[in-house]
C-alpha atoms as a printed R data frame, in Angstrom:
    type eleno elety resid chain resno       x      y       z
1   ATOM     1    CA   UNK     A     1  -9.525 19.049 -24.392
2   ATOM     2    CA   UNK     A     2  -5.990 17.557 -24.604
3   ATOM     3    CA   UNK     A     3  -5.265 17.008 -28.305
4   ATOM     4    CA   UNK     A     4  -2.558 15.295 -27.341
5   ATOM     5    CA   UNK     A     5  -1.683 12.154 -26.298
6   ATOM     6    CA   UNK     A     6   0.606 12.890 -22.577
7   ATOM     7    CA   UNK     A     7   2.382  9.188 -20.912
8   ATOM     8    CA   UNK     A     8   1.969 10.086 -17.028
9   ATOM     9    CA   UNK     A     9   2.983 10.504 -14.515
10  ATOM    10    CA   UNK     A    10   2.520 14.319 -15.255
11  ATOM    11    CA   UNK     A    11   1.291 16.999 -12.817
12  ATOM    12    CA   UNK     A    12  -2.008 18.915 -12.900
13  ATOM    13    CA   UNK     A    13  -2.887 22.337 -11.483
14  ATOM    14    CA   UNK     A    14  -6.477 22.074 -10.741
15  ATOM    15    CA   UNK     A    15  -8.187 25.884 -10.300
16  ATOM    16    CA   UNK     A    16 -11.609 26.046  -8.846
17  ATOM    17    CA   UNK     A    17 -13.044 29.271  -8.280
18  ATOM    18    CA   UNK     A    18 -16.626 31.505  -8.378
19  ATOM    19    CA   UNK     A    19 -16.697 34.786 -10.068
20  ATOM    20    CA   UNK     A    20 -17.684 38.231  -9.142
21  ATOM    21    CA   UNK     A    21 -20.128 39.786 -11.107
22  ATOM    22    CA   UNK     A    22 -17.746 41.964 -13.440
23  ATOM    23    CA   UNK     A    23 -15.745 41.465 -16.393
24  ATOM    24    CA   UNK     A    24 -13.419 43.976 -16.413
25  ATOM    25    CA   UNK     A    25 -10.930 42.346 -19.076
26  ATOM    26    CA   UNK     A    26 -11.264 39.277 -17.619
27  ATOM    27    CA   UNK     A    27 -12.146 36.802 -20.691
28  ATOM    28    CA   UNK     A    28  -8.952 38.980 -22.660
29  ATOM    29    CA   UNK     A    29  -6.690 38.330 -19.931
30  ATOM    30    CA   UNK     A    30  -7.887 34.333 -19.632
31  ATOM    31    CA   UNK     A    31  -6.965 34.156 -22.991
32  ATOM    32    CA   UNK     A    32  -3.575 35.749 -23.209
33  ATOM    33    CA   UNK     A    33  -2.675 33.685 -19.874
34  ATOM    34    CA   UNK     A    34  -3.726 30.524 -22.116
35  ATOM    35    CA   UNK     A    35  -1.607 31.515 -24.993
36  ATOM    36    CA   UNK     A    36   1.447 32.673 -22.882
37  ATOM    37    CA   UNK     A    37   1.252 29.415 -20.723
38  ATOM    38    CA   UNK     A    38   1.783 27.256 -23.837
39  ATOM    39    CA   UNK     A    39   4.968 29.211 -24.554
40  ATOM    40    CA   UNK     A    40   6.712 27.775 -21.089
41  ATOM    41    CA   UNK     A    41   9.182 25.145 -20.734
42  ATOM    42    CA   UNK     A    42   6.644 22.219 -19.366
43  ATOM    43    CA   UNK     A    43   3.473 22.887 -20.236
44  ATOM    44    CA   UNK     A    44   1.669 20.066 -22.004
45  ATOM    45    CA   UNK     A    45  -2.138 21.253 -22.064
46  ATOM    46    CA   UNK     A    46  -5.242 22.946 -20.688
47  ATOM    47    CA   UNK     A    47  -9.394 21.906 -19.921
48  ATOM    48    CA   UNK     A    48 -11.571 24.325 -18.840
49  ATOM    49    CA   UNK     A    49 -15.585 24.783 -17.697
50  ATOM    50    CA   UNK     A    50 -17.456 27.526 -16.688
51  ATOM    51    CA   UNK     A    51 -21.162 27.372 -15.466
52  ATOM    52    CA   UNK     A    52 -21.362 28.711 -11.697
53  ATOM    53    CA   UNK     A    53 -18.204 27.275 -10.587
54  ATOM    54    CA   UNK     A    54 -14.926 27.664 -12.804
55  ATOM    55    CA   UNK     A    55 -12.861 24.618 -13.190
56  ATOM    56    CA   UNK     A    56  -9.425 24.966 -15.611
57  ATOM    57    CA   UNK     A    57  -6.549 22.525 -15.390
58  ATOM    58    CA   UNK     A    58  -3.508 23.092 -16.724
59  ATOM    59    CA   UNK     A    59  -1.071 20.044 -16.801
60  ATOM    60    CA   UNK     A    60   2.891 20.323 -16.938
61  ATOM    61    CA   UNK     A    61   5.898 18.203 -17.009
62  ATOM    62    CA   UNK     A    62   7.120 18.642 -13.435
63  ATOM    63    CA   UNK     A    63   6.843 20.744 -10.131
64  ATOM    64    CA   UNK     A    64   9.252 22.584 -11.287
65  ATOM    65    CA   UNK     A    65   7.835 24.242 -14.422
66  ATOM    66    CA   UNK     A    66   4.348 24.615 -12.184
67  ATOM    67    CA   UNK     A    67   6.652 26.471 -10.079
68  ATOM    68    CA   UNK     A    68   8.344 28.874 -12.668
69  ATOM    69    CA   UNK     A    69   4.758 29.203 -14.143
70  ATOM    70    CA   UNK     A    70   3.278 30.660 -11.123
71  ATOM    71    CA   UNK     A    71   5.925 32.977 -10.665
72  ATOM    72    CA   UNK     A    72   6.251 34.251 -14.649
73  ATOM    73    CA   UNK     A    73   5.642 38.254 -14.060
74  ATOM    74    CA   UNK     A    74   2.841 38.625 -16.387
75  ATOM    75    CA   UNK     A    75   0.846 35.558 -14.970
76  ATOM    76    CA   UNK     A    76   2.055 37.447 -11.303
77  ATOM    77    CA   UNK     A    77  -0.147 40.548 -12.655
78  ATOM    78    CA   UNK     A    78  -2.872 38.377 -13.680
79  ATOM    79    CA   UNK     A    79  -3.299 36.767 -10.881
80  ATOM    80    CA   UNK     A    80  -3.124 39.843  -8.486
81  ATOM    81    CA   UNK     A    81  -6.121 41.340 -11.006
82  ATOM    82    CA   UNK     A    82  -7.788 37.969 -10.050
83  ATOM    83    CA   UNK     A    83  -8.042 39.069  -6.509
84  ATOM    84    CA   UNK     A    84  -8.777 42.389  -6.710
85  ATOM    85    CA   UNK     A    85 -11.429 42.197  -9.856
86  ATOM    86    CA   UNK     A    86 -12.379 38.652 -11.241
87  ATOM    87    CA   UNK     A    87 -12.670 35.957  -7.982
88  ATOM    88    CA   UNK     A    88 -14.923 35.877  -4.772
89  ATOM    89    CA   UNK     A    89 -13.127 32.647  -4.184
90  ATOM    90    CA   UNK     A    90 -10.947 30.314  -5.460
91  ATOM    91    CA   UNK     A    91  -8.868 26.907  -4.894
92  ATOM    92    CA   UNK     A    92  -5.408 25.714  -6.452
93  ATOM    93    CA   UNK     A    93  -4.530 22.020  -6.088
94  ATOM    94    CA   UNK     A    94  -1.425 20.458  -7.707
95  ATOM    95    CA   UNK     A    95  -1.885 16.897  -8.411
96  ATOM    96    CA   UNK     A    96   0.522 14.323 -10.221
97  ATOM    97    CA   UNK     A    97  -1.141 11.782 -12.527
98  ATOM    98    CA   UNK     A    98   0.020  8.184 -12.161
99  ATOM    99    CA   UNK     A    99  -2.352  6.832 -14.078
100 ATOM   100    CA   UNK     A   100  -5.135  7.844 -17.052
101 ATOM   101    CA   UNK     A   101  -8.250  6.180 -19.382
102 ATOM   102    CA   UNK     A   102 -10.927  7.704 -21.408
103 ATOM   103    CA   UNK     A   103 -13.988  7.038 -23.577
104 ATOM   104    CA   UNK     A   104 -14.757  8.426 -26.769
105 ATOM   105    CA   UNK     A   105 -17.957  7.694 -29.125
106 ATOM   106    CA   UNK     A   106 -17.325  7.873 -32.627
């Protein structure tokens, strides 16, 4: 969950995807790319779900930093091991926010 508060418009990457059967370092790698994303110029938070289908959303300041992002080398290597080891499928959609509510119950 977003802990904080973000005035949009903002953009969000939206990865859906179904796993393959083996770990192989993938919940250590998900992790570091988690910390190492909040290190870039941009980023302003990250959801995530797992049951059958994987949905994580990361959401940035512009196309820009989405771009530099994808293209960081270590998130490069990560994403290549994604192919090869961790995804049967997967879907990347880059959305910008124009607008935003929520519920909580106390």
């Amino acid at each position: 969950m977003i802990k904080v508060a973000i005035k949009p418009p903002y953009y969000a990457v939206i990865f859906t995807n179904t796993r393959t059967d083996k770990d192989l370092g993938y919940a250590a790698m998900a992790h570091e790319m988690e910390v190492l994303a909040k290190t870039q110029p941009g980023y302003l938070g990250f959801e995530s779900a797992r049951d059958e289908l994987g949905i994580s959303i990361s959401y940035w300041e512009s196309l820009e930093d989405i771009a530099d992002w994808k293209s960081q080398a270590d998130h490069l290597a990560a994403q290549k091991r994604g192919i090869t080891d961790w995804y049967k499928w997967y879907k990347v959609r880059i959305c910008r926010v124009e607008r935003e509510y929520e519920f909580f119950k106390k």
